[in-house]
C-alpha positions in Angstrom: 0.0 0.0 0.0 0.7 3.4 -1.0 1.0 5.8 1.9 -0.5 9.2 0.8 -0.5 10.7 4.2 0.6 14.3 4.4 1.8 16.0 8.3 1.1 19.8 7.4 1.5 22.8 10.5 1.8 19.5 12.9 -1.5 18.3 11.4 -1.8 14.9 9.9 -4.3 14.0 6.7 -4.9 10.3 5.5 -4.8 11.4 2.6 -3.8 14.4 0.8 -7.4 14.9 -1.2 -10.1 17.1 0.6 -13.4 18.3 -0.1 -13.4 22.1 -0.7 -15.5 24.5 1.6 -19.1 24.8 -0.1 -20.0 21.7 -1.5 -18.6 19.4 1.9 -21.6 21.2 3.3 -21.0 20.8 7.3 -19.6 17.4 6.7 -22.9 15.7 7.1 -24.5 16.0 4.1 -22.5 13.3 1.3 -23.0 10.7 4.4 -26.3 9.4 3.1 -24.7 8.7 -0.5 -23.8 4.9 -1.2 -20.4 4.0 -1.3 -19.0 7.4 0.4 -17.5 8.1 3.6 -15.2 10.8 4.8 -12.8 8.6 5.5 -12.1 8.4 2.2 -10.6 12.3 1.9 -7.5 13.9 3.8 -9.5 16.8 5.0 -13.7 18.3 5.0 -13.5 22.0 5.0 -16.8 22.6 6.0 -19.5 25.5 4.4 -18.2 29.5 5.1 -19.8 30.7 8.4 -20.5 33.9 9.5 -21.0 35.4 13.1 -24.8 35.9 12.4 -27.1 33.7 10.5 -27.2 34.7 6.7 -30.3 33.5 4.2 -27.9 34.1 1.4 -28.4 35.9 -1.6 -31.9 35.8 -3.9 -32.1 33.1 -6.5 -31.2 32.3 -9.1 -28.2 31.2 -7.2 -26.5 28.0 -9.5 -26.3 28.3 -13.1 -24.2 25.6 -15.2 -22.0 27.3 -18.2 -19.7 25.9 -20.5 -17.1 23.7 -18.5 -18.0 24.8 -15.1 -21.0 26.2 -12.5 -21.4 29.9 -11.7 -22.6 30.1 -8.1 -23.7 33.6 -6.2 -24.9 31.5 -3.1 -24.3 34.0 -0.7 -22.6 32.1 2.4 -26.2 31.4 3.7 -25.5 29.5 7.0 -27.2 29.6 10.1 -24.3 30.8 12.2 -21.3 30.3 14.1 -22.8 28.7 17.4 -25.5 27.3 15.9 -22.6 25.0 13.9 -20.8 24.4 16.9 -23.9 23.3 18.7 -26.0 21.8 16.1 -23.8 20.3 13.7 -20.1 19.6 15.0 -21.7 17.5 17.0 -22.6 15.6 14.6 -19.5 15.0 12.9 -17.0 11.5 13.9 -13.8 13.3 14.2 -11.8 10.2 13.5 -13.2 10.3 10.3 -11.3 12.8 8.6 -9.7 16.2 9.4 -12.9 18.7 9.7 -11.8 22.4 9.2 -14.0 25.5 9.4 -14.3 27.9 6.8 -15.2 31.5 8.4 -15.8 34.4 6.8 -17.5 38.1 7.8 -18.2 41.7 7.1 -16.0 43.7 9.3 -12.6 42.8 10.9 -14.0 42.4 14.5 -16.7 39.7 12.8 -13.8 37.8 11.8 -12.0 37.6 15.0 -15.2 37.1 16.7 -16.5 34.0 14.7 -12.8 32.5 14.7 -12.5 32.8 18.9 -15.7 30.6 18.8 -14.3 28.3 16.8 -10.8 27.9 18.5 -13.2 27.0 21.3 -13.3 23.5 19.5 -11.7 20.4 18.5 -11.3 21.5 14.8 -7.6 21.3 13.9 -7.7 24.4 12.0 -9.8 27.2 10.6 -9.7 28.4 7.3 -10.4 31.9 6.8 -12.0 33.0 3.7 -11.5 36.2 2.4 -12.3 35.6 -1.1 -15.5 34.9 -1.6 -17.2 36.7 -4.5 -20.8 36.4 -4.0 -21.1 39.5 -1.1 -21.4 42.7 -1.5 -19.5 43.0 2.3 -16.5 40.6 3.5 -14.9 38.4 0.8 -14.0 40.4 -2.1 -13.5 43.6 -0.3 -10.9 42.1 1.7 -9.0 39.9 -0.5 -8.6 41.9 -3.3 -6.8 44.3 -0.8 -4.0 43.3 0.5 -3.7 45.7 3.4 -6.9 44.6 4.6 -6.5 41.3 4.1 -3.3 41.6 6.3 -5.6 43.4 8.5 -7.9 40.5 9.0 -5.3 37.9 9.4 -4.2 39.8 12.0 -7.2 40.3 13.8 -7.5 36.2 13.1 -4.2 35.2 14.3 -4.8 37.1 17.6 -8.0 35.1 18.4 -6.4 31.5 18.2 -3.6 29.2 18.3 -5.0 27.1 15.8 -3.3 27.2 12.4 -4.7 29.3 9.9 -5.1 28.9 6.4 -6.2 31.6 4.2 -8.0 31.0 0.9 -6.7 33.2 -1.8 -8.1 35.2 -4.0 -7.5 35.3 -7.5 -9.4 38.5 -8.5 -6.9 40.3 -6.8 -4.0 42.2 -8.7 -0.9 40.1 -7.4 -1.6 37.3 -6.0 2.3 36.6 -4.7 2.4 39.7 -3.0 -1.2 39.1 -1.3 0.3 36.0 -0.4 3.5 37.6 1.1 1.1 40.0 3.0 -1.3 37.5 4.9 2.1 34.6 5.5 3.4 38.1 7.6 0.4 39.0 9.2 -0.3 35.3 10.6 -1.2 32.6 8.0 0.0 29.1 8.4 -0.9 27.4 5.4 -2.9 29.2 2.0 -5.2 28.1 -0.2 -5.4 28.7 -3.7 -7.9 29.5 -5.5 -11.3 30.5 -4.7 -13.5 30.7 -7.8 -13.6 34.1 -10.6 -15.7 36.0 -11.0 -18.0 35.7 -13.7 -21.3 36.6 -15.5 -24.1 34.7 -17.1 -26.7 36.5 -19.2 -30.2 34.8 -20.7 -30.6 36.6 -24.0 -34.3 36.5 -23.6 -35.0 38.7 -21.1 -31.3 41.0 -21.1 -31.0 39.7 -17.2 -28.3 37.9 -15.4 -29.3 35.0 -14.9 -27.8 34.5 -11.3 -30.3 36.9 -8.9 -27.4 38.6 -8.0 -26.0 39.6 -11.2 -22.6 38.2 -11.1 -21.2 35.0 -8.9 -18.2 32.9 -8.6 -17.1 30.7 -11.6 -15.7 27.1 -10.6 -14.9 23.7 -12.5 -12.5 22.6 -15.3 -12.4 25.7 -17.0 -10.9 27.7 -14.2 -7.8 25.0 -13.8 -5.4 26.6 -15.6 -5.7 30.0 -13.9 -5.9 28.0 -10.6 -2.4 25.9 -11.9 -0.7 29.2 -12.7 -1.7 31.0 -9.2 -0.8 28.5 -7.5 2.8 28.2 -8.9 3.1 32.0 -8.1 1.9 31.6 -4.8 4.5 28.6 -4.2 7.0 31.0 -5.5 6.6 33.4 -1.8 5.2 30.6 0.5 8.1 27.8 -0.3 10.5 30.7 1.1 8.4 30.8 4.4 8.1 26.7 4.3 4.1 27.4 4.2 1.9 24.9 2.7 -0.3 25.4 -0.2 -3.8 23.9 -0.8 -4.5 24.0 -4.2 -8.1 23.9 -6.0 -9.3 25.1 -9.0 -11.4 22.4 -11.7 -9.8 19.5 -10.1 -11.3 16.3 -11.8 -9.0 13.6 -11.7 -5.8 12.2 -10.3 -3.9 13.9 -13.0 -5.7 17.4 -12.2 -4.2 16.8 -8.5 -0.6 15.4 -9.7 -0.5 19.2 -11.9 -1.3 20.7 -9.1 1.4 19.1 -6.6 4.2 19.7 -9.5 3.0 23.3 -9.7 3.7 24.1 -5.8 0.3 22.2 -3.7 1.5 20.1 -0.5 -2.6 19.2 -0.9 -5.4 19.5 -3.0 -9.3 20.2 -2.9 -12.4 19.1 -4.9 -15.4 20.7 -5.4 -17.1 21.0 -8.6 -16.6 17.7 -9.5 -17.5 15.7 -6.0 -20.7 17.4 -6.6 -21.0 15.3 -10.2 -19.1 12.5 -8.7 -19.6 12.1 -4.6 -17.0 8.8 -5.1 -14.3 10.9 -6.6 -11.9 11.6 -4.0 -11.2 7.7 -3.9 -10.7 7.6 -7.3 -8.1 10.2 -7.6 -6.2 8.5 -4.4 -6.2 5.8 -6.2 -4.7 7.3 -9.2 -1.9 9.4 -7.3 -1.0 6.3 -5.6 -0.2 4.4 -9.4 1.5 7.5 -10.4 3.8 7.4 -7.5 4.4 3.9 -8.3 5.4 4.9 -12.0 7.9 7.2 -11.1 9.4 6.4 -8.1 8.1 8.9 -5.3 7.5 7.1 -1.8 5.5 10.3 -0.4 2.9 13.2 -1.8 5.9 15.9 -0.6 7.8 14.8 -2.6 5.8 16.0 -5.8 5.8 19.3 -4.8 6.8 22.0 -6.6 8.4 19.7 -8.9 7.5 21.7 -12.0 10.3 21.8 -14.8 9.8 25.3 -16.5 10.7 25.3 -20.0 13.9 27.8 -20.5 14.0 28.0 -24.3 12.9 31.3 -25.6 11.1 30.9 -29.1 10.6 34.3 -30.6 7.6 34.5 -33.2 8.0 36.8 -36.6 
């Protein structure tokens, strides 16, 4: 047997295949599926929470497009203590490695949410400052990388839990926003969360999400996710942080691109909602591509990527 295990920030995965924040749900949700168990990925980072309970924005709220879903959900969630009481419960934590994902309006919402949560036995929090899909929060901060840096702060002083802050790639530079939050406070990053993107139904001359634009995810945003990622690694591997990479993530050879290109780890979301049984099959089919070429462990892999150095000039 194989042994995919990863150790990252003193944390150990089975595996090194998690279920991205959003469609893992609270962690509850794929159980009734045949065949799945979380067992069967590294890590669940569970749905965005907020402080307050949040209905989420008005529908439409998933439309499918070419290669990929546009989603303007909102972060509807019924609240940081209502998770801790309601649904961590819930949750086997020898199962997998259960992280939250918190997100807020304000800096103080941030700290506030992630104090309650380093009340528990989650290993981590993920802090989400990338969302596109409110108007408050997400975008604002993690397009700007002095407010971003504001809110890992804020984050960092409410827990000693390791942090891991989700990326955004709307932002300008996504290195330096990287460089910003790894000196604020982060322990490990995540990259990407999902564009930004429009749908429009010809018909009526509407959007067709109910809030106008949402966050684009799925196969067709891979190789923008491939090339942040490899910019992030570019900062992070000089700090020895961790990268979780995501972005259209399908298969085992989605992942393996993603390990070469600078991820310690990977995430799936899209396509577990398409496939609930995936993350077993792309275990499998890093362990056979280990076989093939000789690694004995997922670190290995990482940041392995062979740039090309010839220079072809056209015309």
């Amino acid at each position: 047997m194989m042994d995919l295990s990863v150790n990252l920030c003193g944390i150990h995965f089975n595996n090194p295949v998690g279920m991205a924040s959003g469609n893992a749900g609270y962690g509850i949700e794929y159980q009734s599926v045949s065949g799945f168990s979380n067992r069967d990925v590294g890590a669940v980072f569970l749905k965005g929470t907020t402080l307050e309970p949040k209905l989420g924005n008005k529908p439409e709220r998933v439309m499918e497009s070419p290669c990929g879903l546009l989603n303007s959900i909102g972060l509807q969630n019924p609240g940081a203590k209502a998770v801790i009481e309601q649904y961590l419960p819930k949750l086997n934590m020898d199962e997998s490695r259960f992280i939250i994902n918190v997100s807020g309006s304000s800096i103080e919402e941030y700290a506030e949410v992630v104090r309650l949560f380093d009340q528990t036995d989650l290993p981590a929090i993920e802090v989400n400052i990338s969302c596109p899909n409110v108007k408050k929060g997400g975008a604002a901060f993690g397009n700007d990388p002095d407010m971003a840096a504001k809110v890992v702060e804020a984050c960092r002083a409410s827990t000693t839990k390791p942090l891991i802050v989700k990326l955004s790639p709307n932002q300008t530079d996504i290195a330096e926003g990287a460089r910003r939050v790894i000196d604020a406070g982060a322990d490990m990053l995540s990259a990407i969360n999902t564009l930004m993107g429009m749908q429009i139904d010809i018909h009526t001359g509407k959007p067709t999400l109910g809030n106008n634009q949402g966050g684009l995810s799925g196969p067709a945003v891979k190789p923008v996710a491939l090339l942040k990622v490899h910019q992030v690694y570019q900062v992070a591997k000089q700090y020895n942080v961790p990268i979780i990479g995501l972005g259209g993530i399908a298969s085992a050879e989605d992942a393996i691109e993603f390990f070469l290109a600078g991820a310690s780890m990977v995430a799936i979301g899209t396509a577990m909602a398409k496939d609930p049984l995936l993350a077993k099959k792309v275990n499998k089919g890093i362990a056979r591509y280990m076989q093939q070429h000789g690694y004995t462990s997922v670190s290995e892999m990482t940041g392995k990527l062979a740039l090309n150095t010839d220079t072809v000039l056209c015309g």
